[in-house]
NUSE-547086 format. One record per residue (C-alpha): x negated, y negated, z negated; residue number from 1. Coordinates in nm, 2 decimals, always signed. Layout:
<recs>
X, Y, Z, NUM
...
</recs>
This chain:
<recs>
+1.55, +2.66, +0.91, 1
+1.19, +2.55, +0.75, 2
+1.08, +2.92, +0.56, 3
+1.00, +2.81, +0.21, 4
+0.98, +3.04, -0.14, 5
+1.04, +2.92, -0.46, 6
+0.77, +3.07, -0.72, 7
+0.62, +2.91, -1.08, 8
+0.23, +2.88, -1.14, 9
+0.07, +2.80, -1.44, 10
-0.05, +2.41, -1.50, 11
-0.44, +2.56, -1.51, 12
-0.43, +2.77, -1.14, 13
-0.27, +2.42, -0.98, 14
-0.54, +2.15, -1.19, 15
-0.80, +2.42, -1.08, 16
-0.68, +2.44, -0.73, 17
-0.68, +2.01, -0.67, 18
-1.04, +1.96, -0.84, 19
-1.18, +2.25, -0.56, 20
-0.96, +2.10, -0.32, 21
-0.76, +2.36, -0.23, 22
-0.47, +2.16, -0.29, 23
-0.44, +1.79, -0.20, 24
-0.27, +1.55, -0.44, 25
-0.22, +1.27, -0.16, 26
-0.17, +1.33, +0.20, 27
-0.17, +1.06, +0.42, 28
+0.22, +1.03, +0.43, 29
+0.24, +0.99, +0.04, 30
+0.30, +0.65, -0.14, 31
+0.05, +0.47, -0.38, 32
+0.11, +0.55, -0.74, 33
+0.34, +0.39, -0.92, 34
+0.40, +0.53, -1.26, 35
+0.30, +0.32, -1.52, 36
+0.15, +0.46, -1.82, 37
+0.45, +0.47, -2.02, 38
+0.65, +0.72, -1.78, 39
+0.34, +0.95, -1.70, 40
+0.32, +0.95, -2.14, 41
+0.72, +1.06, -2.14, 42
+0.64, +1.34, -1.87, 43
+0.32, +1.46, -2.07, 44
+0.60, +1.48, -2.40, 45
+0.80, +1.67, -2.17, 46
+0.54, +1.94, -2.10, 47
+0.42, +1.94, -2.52, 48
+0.78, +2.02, -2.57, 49
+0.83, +2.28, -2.35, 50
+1.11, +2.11, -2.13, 51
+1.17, +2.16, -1.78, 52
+1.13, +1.95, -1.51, 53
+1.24, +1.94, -1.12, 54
+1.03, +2.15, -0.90, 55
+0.71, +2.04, -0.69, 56
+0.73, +2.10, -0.29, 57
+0.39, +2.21, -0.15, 58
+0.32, +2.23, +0.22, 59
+0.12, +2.60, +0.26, 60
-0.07, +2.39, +0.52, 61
-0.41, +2.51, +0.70, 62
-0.57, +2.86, +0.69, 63
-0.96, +2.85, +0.79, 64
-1.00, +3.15, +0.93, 65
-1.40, +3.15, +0.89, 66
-1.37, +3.11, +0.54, 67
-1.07, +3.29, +0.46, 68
-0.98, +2.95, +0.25, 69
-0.62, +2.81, +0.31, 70
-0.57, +2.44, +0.23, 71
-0.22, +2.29, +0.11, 72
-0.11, +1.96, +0.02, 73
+0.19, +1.83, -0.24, 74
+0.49, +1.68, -0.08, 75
+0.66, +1.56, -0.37, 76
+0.52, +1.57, -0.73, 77
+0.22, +1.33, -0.65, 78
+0.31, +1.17, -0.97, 79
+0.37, +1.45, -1.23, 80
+0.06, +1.64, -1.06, 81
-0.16, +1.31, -1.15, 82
-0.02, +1.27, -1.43, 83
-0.09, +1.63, -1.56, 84
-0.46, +1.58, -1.44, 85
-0.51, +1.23, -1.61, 86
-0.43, +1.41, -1.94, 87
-0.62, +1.69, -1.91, 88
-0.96, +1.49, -1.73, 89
-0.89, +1.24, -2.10, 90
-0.80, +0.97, -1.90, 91
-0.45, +0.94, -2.11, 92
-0.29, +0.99, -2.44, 93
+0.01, +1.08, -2.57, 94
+0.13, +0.94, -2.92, 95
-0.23, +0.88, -2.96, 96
-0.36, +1.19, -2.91, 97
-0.57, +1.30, -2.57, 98
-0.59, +1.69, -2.45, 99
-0.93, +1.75, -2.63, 100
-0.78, +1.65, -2.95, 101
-0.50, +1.92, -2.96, 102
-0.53, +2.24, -3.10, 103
-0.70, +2.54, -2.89, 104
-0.36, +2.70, -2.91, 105
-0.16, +2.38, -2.77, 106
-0.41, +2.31, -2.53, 107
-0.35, +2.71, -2.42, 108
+0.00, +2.66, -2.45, 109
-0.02, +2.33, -2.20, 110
-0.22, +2.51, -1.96, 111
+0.01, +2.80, -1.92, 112
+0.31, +2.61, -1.84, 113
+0.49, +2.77, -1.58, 114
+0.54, +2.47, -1.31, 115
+0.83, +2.55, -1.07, 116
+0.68, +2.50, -0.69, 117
+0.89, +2.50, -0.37, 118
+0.63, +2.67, -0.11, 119
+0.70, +2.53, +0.21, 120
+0.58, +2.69, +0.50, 121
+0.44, +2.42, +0.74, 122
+0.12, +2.27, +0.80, 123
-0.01, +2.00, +0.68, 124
+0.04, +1.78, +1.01, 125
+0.41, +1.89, +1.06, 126
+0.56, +1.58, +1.14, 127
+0.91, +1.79, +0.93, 128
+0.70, +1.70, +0.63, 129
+0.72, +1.32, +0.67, 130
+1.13, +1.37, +0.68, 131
+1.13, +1.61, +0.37, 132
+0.93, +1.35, +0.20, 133
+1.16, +1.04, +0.26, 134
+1.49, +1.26, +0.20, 135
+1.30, +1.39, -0.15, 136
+1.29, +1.04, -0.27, 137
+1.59, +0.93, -0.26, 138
+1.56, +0.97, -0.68, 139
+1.51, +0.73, -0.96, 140
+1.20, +0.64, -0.80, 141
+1.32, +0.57, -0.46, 142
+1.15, +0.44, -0.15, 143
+1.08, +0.08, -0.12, 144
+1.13, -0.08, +0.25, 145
+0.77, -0.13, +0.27, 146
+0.73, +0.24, +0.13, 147
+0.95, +0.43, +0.41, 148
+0.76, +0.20, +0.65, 149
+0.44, +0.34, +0.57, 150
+0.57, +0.64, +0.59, 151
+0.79, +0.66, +0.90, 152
+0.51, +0.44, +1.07, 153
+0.18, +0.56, +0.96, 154
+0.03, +0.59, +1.30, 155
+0.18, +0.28, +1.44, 156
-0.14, +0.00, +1.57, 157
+0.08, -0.27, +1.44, 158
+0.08, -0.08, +1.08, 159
-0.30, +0.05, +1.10, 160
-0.41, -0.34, +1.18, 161
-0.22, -0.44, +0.83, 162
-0.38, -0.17, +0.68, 163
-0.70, -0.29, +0.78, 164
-0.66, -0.61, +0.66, 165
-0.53, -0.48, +0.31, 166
-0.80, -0.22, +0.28, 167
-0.59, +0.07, +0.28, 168
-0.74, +0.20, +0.60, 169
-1.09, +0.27, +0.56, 170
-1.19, +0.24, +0.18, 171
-1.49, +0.40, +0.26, 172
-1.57, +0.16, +0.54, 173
-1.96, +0.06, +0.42, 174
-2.06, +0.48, +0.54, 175
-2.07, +0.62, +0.87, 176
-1.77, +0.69, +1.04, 177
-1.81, +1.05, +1.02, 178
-1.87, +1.06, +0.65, 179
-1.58, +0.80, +0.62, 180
-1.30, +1.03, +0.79, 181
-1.47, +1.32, +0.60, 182
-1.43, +1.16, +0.23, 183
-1.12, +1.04, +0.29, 184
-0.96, +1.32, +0.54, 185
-0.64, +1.38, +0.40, 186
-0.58, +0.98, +0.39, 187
-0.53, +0.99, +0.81, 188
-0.27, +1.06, +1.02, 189
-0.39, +1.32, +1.23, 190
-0.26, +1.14, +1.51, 191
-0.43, +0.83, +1.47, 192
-0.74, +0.84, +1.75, 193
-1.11, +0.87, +1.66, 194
-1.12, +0.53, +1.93, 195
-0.90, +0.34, +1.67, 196
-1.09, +0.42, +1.38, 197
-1.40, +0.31, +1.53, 198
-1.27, +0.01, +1.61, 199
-1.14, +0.01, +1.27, 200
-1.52, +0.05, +1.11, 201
-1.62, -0.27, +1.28, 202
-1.40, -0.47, +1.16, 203
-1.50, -0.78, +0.88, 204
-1.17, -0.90, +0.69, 205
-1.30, -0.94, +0.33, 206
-1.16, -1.27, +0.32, 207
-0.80, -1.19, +0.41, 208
-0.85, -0.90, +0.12, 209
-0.97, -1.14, -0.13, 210
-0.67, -1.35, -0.04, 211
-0.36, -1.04, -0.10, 212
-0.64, -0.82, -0.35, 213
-0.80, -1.11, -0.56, 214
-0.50, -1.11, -0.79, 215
-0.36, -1.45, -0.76, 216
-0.07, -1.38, -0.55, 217
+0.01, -1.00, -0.65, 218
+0.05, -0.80, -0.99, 219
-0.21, -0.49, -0.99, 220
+0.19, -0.31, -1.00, 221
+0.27, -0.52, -0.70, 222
+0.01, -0.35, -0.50, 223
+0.05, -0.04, -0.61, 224
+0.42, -0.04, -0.47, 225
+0.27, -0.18, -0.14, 226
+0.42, -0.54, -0.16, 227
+0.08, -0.67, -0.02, 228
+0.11, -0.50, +0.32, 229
+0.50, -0.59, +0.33, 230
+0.38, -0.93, +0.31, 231
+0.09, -0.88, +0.58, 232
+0.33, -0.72, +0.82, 233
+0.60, -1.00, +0.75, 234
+0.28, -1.27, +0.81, 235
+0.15, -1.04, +1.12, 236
+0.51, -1.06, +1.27, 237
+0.54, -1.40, +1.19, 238
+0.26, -1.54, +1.38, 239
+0.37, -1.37, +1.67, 240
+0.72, -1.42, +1.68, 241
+0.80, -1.74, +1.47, 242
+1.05, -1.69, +1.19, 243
+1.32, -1.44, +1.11, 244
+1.53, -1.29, +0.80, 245
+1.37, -1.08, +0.55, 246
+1.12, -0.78, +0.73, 247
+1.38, -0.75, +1.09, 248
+1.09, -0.82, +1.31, 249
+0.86, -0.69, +1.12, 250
+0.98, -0.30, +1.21, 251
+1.07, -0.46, +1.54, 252
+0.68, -0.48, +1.62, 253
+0.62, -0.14, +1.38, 254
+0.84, -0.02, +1.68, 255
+0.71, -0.18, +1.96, 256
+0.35, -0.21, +1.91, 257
+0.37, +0.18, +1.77, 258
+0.07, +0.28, +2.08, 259
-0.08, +0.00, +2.12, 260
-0.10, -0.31, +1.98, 261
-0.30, -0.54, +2.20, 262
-0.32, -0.85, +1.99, 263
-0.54, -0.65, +1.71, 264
-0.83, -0.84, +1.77, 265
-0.66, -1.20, +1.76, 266
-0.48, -1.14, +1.44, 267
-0.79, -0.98, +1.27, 268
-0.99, -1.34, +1.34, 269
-0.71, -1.51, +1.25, 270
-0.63, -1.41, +0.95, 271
-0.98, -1.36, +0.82, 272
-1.04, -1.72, +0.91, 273
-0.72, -1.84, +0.77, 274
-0.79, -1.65, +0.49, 275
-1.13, -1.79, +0.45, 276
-1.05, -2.13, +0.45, 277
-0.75, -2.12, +0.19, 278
-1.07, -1.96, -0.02, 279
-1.28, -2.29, +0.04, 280
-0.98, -2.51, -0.12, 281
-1.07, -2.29, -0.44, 282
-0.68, -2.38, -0.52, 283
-0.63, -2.42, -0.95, 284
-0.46, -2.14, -1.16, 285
-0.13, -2.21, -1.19, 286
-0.11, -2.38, -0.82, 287
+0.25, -2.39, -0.69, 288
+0.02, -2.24, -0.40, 289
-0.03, -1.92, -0.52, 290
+0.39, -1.83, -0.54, 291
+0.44, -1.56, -0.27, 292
+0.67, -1.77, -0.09, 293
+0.46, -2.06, -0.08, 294
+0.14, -1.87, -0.01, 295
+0.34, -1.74, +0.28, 296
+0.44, -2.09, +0.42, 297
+0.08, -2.22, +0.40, 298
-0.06, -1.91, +0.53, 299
+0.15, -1.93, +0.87, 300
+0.09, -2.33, +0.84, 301
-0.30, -2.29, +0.89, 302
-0.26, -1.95, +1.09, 303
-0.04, -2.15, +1.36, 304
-0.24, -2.38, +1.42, 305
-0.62, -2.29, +1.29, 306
-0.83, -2.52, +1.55, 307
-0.68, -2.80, +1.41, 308
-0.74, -2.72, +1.04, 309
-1.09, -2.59, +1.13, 310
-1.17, -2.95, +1.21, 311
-1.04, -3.13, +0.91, 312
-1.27, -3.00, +0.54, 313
-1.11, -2.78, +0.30, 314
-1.12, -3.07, +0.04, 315
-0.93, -3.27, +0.24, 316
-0.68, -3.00, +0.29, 317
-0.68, -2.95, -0.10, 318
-0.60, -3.31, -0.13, 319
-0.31, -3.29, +0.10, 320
-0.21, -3.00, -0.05, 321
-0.23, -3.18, -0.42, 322
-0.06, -3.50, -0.30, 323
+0.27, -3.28, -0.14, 324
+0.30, -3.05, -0.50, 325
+0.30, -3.38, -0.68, 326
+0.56, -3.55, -0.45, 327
+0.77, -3.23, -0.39, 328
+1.03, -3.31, -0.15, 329
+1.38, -3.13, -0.28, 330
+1.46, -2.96, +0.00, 331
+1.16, -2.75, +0.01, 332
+1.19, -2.69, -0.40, 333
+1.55, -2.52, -0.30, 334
+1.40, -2.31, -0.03, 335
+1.12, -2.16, -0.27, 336
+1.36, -2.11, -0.49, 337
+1.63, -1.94, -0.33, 338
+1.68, -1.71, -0.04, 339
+1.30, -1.75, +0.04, 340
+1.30, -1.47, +0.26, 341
+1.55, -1.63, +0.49, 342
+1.52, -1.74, +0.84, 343
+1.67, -2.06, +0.76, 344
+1.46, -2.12, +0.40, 345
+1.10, -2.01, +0.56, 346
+1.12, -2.22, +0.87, 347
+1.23, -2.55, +0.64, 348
+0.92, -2.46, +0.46, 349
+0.71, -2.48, +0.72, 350
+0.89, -2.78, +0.86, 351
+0.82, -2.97, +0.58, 352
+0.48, -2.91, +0.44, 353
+0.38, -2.92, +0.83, 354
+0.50, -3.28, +0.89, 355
+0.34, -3.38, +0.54, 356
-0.01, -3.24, +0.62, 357
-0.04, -3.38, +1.02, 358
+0.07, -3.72, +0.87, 359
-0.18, -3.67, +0.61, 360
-0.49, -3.54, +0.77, 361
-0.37, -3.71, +1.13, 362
-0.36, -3.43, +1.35, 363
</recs>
């Protein structure tokens, strides 16, 4: 039985708690935020009107004993708590109106709202937390696949190497490594070794993140939800393992290569030169090639087989590329168009636009 007690604090003692720290808004085991504007303005109405809402669980977390300063961390509530500090910081309106424009008594009255809060009485690292958290969310906002991954996987090597190349590892990756674990403490599995994340520092993948981050393949609410390391992690297991439905292999490796994953360094050149050279083509809005499931296909195309496309220029690529979206065989249409994340439907993908570009460039 996990100790917990259930106790309400005011808005004011929780926003002063985050902003000195004392309270973390996002451990590492929390999702990305995915409320658009719209919900976080319906739960800011909420508060205005004096309705309830479902209690926040809090992890009592760390004591430093020196200081006499305990450190705790939100298990579930990341969204209303952000929410709640967006409005107050002015950073969002509701109905027009931002905190600073309300009345000294309503802004009181917001302030004192008595916030229900779950105290639970683990640390911060207490591996129980990662299981509250997934059984939590089982709500309106549940867990995505790629979401529970992160989650249930966050020290994996197989994980941390897609993180890398989405830059969700180290956003603080131009400073020291010191001062980067410091800044962004709470972002880290505590598990995750100070060996890896050196490593981690040294790596360059700024082409692979222009190619998931640039914004021509995902929505800015696509990566919020994670989508983009989904897709990395399907592309990662992909190279390695050759095609298969939707993301099986994918936790397969999550699984496998959960210590060690010993093909980090192969995948990182990879896929930054893959990535790299798809950027040379400087593909047109609008290509067909900038679909997910055709991105996908010529991704693994080039990745498979990189020495070969090294060789040939990125214009001549672009041409082949051109000449197949203008003489679109119907079989591949179907298969970017239905059941795309099939076995069956990814390999005839690749099958086809494969054959077309060695007959094209001669390779």
């Amino acid at each position: 039985m996990i100790r917990h007690t259930i106790r309400s604090r005011e808005i004011i003692d929780l926003y002063n708690d985050i902003k000195r720290g004392r309270l973390i808004l996002s451990p590492f085991f929390q999702r990305n935020l995915v409320w658009r504007d719209v919900h976080k303005r319906d739960f800011i109405d909420t508060i205005l009107k004096g309705f309830p809402f479902p209690q926040i669980f809090v992890a009592r977390g760390n004591i430093d004993v020196e200081t006499m300063v305990s450190t705790s961390c939100i298990v579930d509530g990341q969204q209303r708590m952000s929410s709640i500090m967006q409005f107050i910081d002015g950073e969002l309106d509701v109905d027009g109106r931002k905190f600073e424009s309300l009345t000294v008594p309503e802004r009181e009255e917001f302030v004192k709202y008595q916030v229900p809060v779950m105290d639970l009485d683990l640390r911060d690292n207490d591996p129980q937390l990662i299981e509250i958290f997934k059984r939590l969310n089982r709500t309106f906002y549940s867990l995505s696949t790629i979401e529970r991954f992160a989650t249930e996987y966050a020290s994996s090597e197989f994980m941390l190497v897609a993180k890398i190349l989405c830059d969700e590892l180290l956003p603080s990756k131009n400073l020291d490594l010191e001062d980067a674990i410091n800044i962004n403490r709470n972002d880290f599995d505590p598990s995750v070794s100070q060996e890896f994340l050196a490593w981690a520092q040294a790596q360059k993948v700024s082409e692979y993140e222009s190619f998931v981050l640039g914004g021509k393949i995902f929505s800015p609410y696509e990566t919020s939800r994670m989508v983009h390391l989904m897709y990395t992690l399907n592309l990662m297991a992909t190279h390695l393992h050759g095609f298969y439905n939707r993301n099986d292999k994918a936790r397969d490796y999550l699984e496998e290569f959960a210590q060690q994953f010993g093909a980090k360094d192969q995948i990182i050149f990879t896929f930054d030169r893959t990535a790299h050279l798809i950027g040379q083509m400087k593909l047109p809005k609008g290509s067909m090639w900038q679909n997910k499931a055709n991105a996908f296909t010529l991704f693994v195309t080039i990745a498979n087989e990189l020495p070969l496309f090294q060789e040939a220029s990125a214009r001549a690529i672009k041409g082949c590329l051109e000449k197949f979206e203008q003489n679109l065989p119907p079989e591949y249409s179907l298969a970017a168009r239905e059941g795309v994340n099939n076995r069956a439907q990814r390999k005839q993908r690749n099958d086809l636009m494969r054959e077309a570009v060695r007959e094209h460039l001669g390779f």
